[in-house]
MINU-517023 format. One record per residue (C-alpha): residue in one letter; x, y, z. Coordinates in steps of 0.1 Angstrom, whole numbers, padded with zeros to 4 digits, always signed. Example, Ala and Ser with C-alpha at 12.3 -4.5 7.8 and 13.67 -1.06 7.14 Angstrom:
REM MINU-517023
A+0123-0045+0078
S+0137-0011+0071
***
This chain:
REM MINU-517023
X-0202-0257+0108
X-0205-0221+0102
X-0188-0203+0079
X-0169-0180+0102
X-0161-0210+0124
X-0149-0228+0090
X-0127-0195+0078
X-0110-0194+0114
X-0100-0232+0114
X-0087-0226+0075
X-0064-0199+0090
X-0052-0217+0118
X-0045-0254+0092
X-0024-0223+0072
X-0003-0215+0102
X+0002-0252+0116
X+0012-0261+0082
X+0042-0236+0080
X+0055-0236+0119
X+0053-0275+0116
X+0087-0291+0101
X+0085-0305+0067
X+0075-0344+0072
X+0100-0375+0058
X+0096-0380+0023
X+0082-0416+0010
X+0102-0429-0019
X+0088-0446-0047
X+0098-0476-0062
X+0118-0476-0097
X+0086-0490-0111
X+0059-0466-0097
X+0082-0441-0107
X+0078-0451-0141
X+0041-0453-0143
X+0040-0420-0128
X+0055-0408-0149
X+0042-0422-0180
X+0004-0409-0170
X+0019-0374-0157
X+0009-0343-0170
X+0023-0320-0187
X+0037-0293-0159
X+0012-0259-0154
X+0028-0226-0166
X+0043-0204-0139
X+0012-0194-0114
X+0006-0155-0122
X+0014-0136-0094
X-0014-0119-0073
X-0007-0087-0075
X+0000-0090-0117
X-0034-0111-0120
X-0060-0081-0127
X-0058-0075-0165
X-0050-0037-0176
X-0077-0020-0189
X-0079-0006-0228
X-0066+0026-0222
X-0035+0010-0210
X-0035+0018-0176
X-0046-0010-0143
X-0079-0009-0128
X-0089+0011-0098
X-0109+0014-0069
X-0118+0050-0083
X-0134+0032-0114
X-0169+0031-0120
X-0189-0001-0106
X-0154-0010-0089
X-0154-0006-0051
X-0192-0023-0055
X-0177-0053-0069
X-0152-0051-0046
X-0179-0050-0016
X-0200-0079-0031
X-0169-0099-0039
X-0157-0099+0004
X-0191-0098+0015
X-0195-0134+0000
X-0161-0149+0003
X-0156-0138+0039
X-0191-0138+0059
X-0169-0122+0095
X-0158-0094+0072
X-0194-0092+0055
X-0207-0082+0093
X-0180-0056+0095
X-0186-0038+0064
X-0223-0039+0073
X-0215-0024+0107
X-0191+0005+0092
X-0206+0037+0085
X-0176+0056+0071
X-0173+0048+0034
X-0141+0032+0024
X-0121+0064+0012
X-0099+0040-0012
X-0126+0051-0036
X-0128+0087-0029
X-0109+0114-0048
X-0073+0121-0032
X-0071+0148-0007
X-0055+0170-0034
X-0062+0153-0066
X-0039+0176-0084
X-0013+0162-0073
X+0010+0142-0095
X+0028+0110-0083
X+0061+0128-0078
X+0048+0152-0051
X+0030+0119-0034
X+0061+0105-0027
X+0082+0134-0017
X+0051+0146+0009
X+0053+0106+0018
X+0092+0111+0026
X+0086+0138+0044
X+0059+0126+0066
X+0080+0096+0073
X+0086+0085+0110
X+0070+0122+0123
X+0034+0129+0139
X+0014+0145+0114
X+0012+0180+0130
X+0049+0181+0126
X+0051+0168+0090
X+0025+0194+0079
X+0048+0224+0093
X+0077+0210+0075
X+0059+0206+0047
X+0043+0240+0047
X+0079+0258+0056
X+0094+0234+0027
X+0068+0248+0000
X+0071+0284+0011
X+0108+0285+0004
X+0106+0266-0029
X+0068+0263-0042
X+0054+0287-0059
X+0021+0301-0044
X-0011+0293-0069
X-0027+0331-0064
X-0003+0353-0063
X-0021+0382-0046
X-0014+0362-0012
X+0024+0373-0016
X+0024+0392+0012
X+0013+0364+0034
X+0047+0348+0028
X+0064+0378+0053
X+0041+0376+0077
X+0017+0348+0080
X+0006+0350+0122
X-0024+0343+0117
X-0019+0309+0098
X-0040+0317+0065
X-0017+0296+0043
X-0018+0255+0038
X+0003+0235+0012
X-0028+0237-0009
X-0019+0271-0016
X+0013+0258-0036
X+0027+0245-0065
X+0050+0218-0054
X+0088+0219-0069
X+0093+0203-0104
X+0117+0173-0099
X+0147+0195-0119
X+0142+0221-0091
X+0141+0195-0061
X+0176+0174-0079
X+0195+0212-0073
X+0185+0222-0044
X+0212+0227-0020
X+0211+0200+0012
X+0219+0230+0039
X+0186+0248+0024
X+0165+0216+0026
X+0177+0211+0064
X+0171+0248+0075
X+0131+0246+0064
X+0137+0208+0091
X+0146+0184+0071
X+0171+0161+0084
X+0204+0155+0060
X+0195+0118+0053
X+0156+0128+0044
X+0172+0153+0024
X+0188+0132+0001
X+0156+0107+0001
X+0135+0137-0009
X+0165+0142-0038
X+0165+0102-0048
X+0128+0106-0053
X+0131+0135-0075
X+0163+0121-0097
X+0140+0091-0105
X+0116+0117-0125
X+0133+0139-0137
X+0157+0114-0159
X+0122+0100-0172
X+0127+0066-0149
X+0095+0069-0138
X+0066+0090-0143
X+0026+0096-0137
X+0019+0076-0169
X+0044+0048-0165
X+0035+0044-0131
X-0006+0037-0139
X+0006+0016-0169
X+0030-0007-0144
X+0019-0038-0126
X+0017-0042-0086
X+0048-0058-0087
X+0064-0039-0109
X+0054-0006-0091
X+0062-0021-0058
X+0101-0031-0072
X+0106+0007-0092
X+0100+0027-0057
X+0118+0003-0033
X+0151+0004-0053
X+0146+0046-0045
X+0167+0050-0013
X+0142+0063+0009
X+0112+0043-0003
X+0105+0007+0018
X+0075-0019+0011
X+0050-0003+0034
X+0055+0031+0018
X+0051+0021-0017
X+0023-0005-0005
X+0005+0028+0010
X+0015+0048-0029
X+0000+0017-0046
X-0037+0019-0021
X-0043+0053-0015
X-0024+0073-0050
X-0029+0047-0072
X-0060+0031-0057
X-0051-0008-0070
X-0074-0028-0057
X-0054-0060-0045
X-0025-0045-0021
X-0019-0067+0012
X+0007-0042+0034
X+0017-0075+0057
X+0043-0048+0075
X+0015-0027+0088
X+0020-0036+0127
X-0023-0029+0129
X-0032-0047+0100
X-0010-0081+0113
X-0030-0075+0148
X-0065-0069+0131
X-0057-0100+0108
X-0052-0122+0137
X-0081-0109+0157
X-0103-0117+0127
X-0090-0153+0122
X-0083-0161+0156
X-0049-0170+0156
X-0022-0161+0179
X-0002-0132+0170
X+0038-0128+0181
X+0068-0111+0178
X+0075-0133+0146
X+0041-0143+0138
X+0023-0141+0113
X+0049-0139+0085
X+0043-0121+0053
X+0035-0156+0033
X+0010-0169+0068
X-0006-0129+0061
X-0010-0138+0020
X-0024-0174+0023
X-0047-0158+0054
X-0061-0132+0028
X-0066-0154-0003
X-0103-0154-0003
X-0099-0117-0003
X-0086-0118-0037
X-0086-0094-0060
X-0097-0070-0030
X-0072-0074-0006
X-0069-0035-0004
X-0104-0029+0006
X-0106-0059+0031
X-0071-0043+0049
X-0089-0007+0049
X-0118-0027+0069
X-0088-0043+0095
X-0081-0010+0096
X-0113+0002+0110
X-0114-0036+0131
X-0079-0026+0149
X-0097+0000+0163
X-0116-0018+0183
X-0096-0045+0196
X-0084-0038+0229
X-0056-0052+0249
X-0076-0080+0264
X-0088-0088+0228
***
């Protein structure tokens, strides 16, 4: 049997397992009970959870894909675990950008997650002009000789890399008319605002956040009103560049997964624990193999 053909029947044993209904349970007898129970072991600790299982490095802080020697590792680790996913990192040109520097690496984790708010549920060309009108009312332009572009800008010279994003103090008091006339909406505004109380009280920052576990990242920014799973699942890959992030409510990842194990996708189907015992042999790179589903979902078409 191949290994391909092996890691597609795996999957589908994972699936039939959980849509099937639990089976009758066989009772012991009062004395096999006994003897089990006199040549039990002692029970296991508490299984670590995934995302918590990568020790922190000595600095503190979690490993990344952005470390030296990582995303090799990372490549090696998938290539040999999952042979289908070997031949589609061998057929991808485009490095995996998990392990590139951000797009503006000056960026703290604050303004990651107010340009994520804004970008939310809005095609990108939009988000970037709301973004760019949002930072020329209340950023503060990084050369100041380009002043004069902020009266009259027609010929499109300035970008949000020009700015300084708003400190979270500044973003906490601004006024929610101000924010909607630069096109926010009301309810974004007060995300955007949430986002901002959290630093500025000092309940989260850059250097608690690389200091935090998966899980304990993923639990500080969905309790922020504004902030679900998939957006703090997309913080944790691409900001923080963790290396073991399975986002099992990205629509093209579910497709891609199912493509790639050949099981039937649905409405319902797979669920978020089917998606995590589908991955395991992805572990601790689960955020590099769902970059590669990534690239896969592009290919699938309708008939696929």
């Amino acid at each position: 049997m191949t290994a391909r053909k092996s890691a597609r029947l795996a999957a589908k044993a994972v699936l039939n397992k959980q849509l099937q209904p639990a089976g009758k349970v066989v009772k012991r007898s009062s004395k096999k009970r006994q003897q089990a129970a006199s040549t039990a072991k002692p029970p296991l600790p508490a299984p670590i959870a995934a995302a918590d299982s990568k020790q922190a490095v000595a600095d503190g802080r979690y490993k990344t894909l952005a470390d030296t020697g990582e995303m090799e590792a990372a490549l090696l680790s998938l290539k040999a675990a999952d042979p289908a996913l070997a031949a589609i990192i061998e057929q991808t040109t485009e490095q995996c950008s998990m392990s590139l520097p951000r797009d503006d690496d000056s960026d703290s984790s604050f303004v990651s997650l107010c340009k994520s708010v804004i970008f939310q549920q809005l095609a990108g060309s939009a988000a970037r002009a709301i973004l760019l009108k949002f930072l020329k009312r209340f950023g503060t332009l990084k050369d100041q000789s380009l002043g004069y572009l902020l009266e009259d800008d027609s010929a499109k010279q300035l970008t949000p890399a020009h700015f300084v994003f708003p400190s979270p103090q500044a973003v906490v008091s601004m006024d929610h008319a101000e924010l909607k006339a630069v096109g926010l909406s009301q309810r974004k505004a007060e995300y955007l605002q949430a986002v901002a109380e959290r630093f500025n009280n000092g309940t989260l920052s850059d250097e608690l956040l690389v200091s935090m576990s998966d899980s304990q990242v993923s639990e500080a920014l969905v309790s922020i009103r504004g902030i679900g799973q998939w957006t703090a699942d997309m913080f944790m890959m691409f900001y923080l560049k963790r290396p073991n992030i399975l986002p099992t409510l990205d629509l093209a990842v579910r497709k891609a997964m199912c493509h790639h194990f050949k099981v039937p996708f649905g409405k319902r189907t797979p669920t978020h624990n089917q998606m995590v015992e589908m991955a395991n042999a992805w572990e601790p790179y689960r955020s590099v193999a769902t970059w590669y589903m990534w690239r896969l979902a592009g290919t699938i078409t309708q008939k696929d």
